[in-house]
MIDREN-973727 format. One record per residue (C-alpha): residue number from 1; residue in three letters; x negated, y, z negated. Coordinates in steps of 0.5 Angstrom, whole numbers. Example, Ala and Ser with C-alpha at 12.3 -4.5 7.8 and 13.67 -1.06 7.14 Angstrom:
<rodos>
RODO   n res    px    py    pz
RODO   1 ALA   -25    -9   -16
RODO   2 SER   -27    -2   -14
</rodos>
This chain:
<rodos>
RODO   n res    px    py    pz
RODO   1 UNK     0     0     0
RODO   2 UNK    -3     8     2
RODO   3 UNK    -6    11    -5
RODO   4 UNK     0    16    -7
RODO   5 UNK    -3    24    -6
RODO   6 UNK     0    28   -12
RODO   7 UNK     2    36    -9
RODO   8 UNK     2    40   -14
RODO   9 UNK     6    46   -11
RODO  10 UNK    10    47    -4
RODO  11 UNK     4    51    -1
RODO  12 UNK     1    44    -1
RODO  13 UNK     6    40     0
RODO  14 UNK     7    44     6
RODO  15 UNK     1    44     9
RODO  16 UNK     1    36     7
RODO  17 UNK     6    35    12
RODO  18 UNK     5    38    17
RODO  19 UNK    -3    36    17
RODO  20 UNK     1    29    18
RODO  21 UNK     6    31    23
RODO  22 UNK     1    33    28
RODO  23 UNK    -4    27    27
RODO  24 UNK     4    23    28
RODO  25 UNK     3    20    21
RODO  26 UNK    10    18    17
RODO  27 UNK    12    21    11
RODO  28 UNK    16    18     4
RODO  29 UNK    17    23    -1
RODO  30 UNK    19    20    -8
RODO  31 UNK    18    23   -16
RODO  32 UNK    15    18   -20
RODO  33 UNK    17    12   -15
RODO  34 UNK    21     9   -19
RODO  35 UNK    25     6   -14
RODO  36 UNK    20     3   -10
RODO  37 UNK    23    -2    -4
RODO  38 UNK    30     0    -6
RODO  39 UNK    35     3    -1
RODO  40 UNK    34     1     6
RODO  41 UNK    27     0     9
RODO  42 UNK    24     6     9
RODO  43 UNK    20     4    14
RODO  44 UNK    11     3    15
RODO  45 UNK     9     9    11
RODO  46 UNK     2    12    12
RODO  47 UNK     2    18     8
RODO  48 UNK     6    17     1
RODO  49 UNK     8    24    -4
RODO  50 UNK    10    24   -11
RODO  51 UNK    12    30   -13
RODO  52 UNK    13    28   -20
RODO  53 UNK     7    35   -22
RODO  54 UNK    12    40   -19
RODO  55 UNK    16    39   -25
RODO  56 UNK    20    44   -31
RODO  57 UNK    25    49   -31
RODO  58 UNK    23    55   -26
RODO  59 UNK    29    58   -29
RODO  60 UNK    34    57   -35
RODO  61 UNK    41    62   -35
RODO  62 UNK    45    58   -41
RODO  63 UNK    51    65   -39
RODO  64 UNK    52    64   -33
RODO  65 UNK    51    56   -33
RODO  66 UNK    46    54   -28
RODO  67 UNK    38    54   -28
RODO  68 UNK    33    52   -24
RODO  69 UNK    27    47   -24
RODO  70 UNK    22    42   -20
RODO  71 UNK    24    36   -17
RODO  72 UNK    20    33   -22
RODO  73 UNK    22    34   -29
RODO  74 UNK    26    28   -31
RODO  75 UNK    33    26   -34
RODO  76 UNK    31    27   -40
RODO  77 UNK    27    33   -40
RODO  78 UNK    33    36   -37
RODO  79 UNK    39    34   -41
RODO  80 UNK    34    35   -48
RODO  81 UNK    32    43   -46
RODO  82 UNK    40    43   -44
RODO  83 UNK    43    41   -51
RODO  84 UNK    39    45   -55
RODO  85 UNK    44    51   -52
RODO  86 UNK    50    47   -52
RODO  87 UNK    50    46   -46
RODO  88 UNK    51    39   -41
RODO  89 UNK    50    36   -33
RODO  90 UNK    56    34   -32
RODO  91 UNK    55    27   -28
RODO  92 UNK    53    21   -31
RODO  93 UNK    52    18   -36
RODO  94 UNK    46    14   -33
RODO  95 UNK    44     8   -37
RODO  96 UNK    36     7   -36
RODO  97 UNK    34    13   -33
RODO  98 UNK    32    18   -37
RODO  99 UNK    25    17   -34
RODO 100 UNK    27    18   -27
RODO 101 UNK    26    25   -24
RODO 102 UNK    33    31   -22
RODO 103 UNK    30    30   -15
RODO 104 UNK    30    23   -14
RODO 105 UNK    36    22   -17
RODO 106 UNK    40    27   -13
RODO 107 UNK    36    24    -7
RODO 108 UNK    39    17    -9
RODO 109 UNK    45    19   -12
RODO 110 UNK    47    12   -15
RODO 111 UNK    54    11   -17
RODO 112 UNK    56    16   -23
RODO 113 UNK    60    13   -28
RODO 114 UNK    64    22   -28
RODO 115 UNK    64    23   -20
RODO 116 UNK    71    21   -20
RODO 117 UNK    72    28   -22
RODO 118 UNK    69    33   -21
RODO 119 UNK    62    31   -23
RODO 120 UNK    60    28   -17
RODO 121 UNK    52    30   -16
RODO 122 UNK    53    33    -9
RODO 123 UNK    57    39   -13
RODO 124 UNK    52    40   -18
RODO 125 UNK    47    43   -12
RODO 126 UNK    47    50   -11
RODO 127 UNK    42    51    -8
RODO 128 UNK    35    48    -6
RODO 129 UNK    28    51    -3
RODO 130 UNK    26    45     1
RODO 131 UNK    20    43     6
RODO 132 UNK    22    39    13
RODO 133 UNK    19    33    16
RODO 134 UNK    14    38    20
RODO 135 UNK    12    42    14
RODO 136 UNK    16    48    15
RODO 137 UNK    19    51     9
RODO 138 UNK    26    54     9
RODO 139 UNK    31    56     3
RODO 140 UNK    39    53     2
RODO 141 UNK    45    55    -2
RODO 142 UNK    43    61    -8
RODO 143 UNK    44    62   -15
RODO 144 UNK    51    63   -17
RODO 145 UNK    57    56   -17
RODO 146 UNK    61    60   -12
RODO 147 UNK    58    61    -6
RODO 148 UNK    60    62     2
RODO 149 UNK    53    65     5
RODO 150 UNK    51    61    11
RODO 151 UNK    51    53    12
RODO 152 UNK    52    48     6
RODO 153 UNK    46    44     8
RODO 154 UNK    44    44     0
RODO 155 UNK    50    38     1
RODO 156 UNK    46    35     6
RODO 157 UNK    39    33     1
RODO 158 UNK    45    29    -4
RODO 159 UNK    44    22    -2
RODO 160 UNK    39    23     4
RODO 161 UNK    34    18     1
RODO 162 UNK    29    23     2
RODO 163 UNK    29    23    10
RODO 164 UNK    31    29    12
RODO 165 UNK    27    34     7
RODO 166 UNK    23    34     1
RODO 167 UNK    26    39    -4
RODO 168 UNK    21    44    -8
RODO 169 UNK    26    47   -13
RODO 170 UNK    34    45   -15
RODO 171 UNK    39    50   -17
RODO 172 UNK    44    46   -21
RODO 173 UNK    50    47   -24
RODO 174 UNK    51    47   -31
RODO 175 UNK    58    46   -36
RODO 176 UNK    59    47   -43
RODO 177 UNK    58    42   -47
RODO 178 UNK    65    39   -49
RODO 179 UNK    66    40   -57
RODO 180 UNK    68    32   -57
RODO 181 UNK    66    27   -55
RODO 182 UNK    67    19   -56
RODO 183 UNK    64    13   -54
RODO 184 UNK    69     7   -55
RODO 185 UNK    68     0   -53
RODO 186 UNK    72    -8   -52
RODO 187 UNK    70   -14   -54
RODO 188 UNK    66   -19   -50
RODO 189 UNK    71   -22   -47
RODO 190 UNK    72   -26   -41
RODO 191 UNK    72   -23   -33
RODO 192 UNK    78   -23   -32
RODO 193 UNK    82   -21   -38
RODO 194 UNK    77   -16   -39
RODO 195 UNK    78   -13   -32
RODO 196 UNK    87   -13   -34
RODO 197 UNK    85    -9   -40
RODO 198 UNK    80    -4   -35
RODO 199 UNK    87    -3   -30
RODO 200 UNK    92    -2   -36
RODO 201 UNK    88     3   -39
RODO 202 UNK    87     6   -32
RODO 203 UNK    94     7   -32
RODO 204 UNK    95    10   -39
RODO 205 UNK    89    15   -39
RODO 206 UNK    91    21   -35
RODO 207 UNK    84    24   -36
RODO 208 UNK    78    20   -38
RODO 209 UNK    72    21   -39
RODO 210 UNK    69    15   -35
RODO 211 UNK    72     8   -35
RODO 212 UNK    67     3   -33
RODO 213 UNK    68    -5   -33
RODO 214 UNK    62    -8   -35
RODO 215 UNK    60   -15   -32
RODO 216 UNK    54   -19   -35
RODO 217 UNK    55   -27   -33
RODO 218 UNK    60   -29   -35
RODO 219 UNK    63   -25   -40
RODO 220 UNK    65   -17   -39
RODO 221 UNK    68   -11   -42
RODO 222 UNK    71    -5   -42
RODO 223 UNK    68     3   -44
RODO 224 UNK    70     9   -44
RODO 225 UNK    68    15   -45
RODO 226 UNK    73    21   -48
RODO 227 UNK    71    28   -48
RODO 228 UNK    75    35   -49
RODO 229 UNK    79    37   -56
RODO 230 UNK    78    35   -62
RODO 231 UNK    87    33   -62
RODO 232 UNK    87    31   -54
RODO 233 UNK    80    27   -55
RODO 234 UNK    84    23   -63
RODO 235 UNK    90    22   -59
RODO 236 UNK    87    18   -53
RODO 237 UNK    82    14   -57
RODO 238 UNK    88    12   -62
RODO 239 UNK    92     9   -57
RODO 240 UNK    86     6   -51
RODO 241 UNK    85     0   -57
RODO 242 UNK    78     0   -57
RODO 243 UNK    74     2   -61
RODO 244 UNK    69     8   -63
RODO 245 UNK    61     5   -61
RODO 246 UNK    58    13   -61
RODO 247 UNK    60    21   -62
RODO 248 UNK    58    26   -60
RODO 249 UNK    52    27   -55
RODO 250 UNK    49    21   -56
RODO 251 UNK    55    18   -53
RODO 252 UNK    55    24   -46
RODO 253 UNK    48    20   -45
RODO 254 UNK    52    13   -46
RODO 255 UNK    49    11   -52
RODO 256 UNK    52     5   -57
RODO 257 UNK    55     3   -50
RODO 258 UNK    52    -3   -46
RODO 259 UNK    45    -2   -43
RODO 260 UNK    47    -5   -37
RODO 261 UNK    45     0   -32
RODO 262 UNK    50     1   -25
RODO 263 UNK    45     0   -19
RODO 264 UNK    42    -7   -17
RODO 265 UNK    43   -10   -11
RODO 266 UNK    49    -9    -9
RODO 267 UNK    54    -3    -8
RODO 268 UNK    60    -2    -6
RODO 269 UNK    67     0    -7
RODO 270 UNK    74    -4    -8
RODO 271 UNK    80    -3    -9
RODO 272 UNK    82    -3   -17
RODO 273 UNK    88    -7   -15
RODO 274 UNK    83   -12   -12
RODO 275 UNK    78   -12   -18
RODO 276 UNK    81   -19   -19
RODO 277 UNK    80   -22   -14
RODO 278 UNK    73   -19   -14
RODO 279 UNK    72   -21   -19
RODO 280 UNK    73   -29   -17
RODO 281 UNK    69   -28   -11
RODO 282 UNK    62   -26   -15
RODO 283 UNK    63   -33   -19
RODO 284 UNK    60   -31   -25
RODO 285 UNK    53   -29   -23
RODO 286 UNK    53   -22   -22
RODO 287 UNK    51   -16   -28
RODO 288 UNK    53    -8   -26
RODO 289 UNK    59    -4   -27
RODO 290 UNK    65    -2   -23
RODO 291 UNK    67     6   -25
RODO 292 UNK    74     9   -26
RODO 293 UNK    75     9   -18
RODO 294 UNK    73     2   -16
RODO 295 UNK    65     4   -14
RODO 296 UNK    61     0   -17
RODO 297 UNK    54    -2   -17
RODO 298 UNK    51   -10   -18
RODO 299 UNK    45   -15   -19
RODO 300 UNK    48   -21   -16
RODO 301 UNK    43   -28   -17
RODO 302 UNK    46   -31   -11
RODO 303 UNK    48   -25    -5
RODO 304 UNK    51   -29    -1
RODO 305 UNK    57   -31    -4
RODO 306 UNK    59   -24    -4
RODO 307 UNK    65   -22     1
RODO 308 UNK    62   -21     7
RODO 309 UNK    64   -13     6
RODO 310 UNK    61   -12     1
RODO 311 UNK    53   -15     3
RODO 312 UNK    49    -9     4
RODO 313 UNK    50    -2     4
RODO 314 UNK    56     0     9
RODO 315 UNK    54     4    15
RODO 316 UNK    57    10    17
RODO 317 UNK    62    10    22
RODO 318 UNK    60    12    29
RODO 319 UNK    61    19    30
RODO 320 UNK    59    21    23
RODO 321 UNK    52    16    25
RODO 322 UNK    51    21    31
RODO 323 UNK    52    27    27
RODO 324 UNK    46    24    21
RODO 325 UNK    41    21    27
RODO 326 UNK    42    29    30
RODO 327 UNK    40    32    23
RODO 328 UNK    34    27    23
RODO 329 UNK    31    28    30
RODO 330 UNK    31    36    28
RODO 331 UNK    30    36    21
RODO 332 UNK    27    30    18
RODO 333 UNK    20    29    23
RODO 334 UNK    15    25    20
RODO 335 UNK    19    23    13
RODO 336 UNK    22    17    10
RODO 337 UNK    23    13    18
RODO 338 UNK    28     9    18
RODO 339 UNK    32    11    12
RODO 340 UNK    37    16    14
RODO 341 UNK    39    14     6
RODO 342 UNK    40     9     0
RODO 343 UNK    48     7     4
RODO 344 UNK    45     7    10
RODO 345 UNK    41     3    13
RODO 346 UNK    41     5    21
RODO 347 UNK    35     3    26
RODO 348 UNK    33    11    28
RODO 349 UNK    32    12    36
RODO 350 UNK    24    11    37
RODO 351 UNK    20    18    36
RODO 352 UNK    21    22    41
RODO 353 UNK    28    21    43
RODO 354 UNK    34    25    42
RODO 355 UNK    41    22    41
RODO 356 UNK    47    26    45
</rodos>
């Protein structure tokens, strides 16, 4: 594997990738490469760039509820600096990851247990400075939540998989950290039954936090996650029939809830009306969890023996492909081939190629 090369600043970087573009070098970018060979296959890599030295807040306005920072500082960092203002990042939580870097995350945007509503991570950028596949940098998005000046390309780096930009700084969105908030859990209990009480909360609970339904072997349970006023939040605990495992922020980071994290080898969604059925065809090997929505996240011992649409991770539908093989051929230069993201495992055209 190519020895990684650490930039410490966006000139670097800069410089790094263009000096690769004109020798026809390929490119990946990641944080601290925690996620090494996960995702679709970047491809043959000669030139590997961490970014985990561009790290730490640039800019921190707890009044106006967004900051800026590298793309290197770390969960944990982020989400520490942020609770001694009270103040919150509203995806999440995500079990195991404390480690791993704001850009990567955002980059992968793995399945968010509060992205139902409205946490998903493409909401919480507004703004990035990034440099392109041939080393040439440029600015997206601003500082402010509303913003309608120019093309939302901040929503294109959320997901891409590092192969269309490598971002220098982030500007996110922040909330206030909710005045109470509970962690509650079930039993270990068989899939199946588990599964029922997961689809009946469904039904009762107008608005909760999360709501996952964890799968270890052969044996689940159900979380929740409630967040809100001290009347709203009681009220719902009261009657969901679980019981409380964490409070407060130890349970916004998923503390005293399971460690089993949502990633693995397989993502996907389903219908919750079908989790059952689901459920059946995983034949009591997989761990992960499925979120309030059905999107989930899996580590299944034997692949096959998932239903056939759910091995692998979907591809776009042709008009959208074309669009994103556009973008790649003017954006994404010398970075990440053959990955246009984590979901989206499609052959690119050969260099020097355009799609029409």
């Amino acid at each position: 594997m190519t020895s990684p090369l650490f930039p410490g600043d966006p000139v670097e970087l800069a410089d790094l990738l263009k000096e690769g573009a004109a020798q026809g070098r390929k490119a990946f970018v990641a944080g601290r490469d925690s996620r090494a060979g996960f995702g679709a296959d970047p491809g043959p890599i000669d030139l590997r760039l961490r970014l985990e030295r561009m790290t730490g807040f640039l800019r921190f306005s707890p009044e106006d509820l967004t900051c800026s920072l590298g793309p290197g500082t770390t969960l944990g960092e982020f989400e520490e600096t942020l609770s001694e203002e009270g103040l919150a990042f509203a995806p999440g939580p995500f079990h195991g990851c404390r480690e791993r870097t704001l850009g990567g995350l955002l980059a992968e945007s793995p399945p968010n247990p509060r992205g139902f509503d409205r946490a998903h991570l493409r909401s919480q950028c507004l703004g990035f400075e990034a440099v392109d596949g041939r080393g040439r940098r440029f600015a997206a998005g601003g500082r402010v939540v509303k913003n309608v000046a120019g093309y939302d390309l901040m929503k294109l780096f959320v997901g891409s998989g590092g192969a269309l930009m490598a971002v220098t700084r982030l500007e996110l969105r922040l909330i206030a950290l909710p005045p109470v908030i509970l962690c509650l859990r079930s039993d270990w209990l068989p899939p199946l039954e588990a599964a029922g009480v997961w689809r009946k909360l469904r039904r009762r609970l107008p608005t909760p936090s999360w709501l996952d339904l964890v799968l270890d072997g052969g044996r689940a349970c159900v979380e929740l996650g409630l967040a809100g006023a001290a009347s709203h939040v009681t009220e719902l605990a009261r009657g969901s029939g679980l019981r409380t495992v964490a409070e407060g922020l130890e349970a916004w980071r998923g503390g005293g809830g399971t460690e089993i994290p949502a990633g693995g080898e397989v993502r996907g969604r389903v219908r919750p009306s079908e989790v059952g059925s689901f459920l059946e065809s995983l034949g009591g090997n997989a761990r992960g969890r499925i979120h309030y929505q059905g999107a989930f996240g899996l580590e299944v011992g034997y692949p096959d023996s998932l239903p056939p649409a759910f091995r692998g991770p979907p591809s776009l539908e042709p008009a959208a492909a074309k669009i994103a093989l556009r973008l790649k051929d003017r954006l994404g230069g010398i970075l990440a081939p053959g990955r246009l993201s984590f979901r989206i495992p499609r052959p690119l055209p050969e260099r020097g190629r355009r799609v029409r």
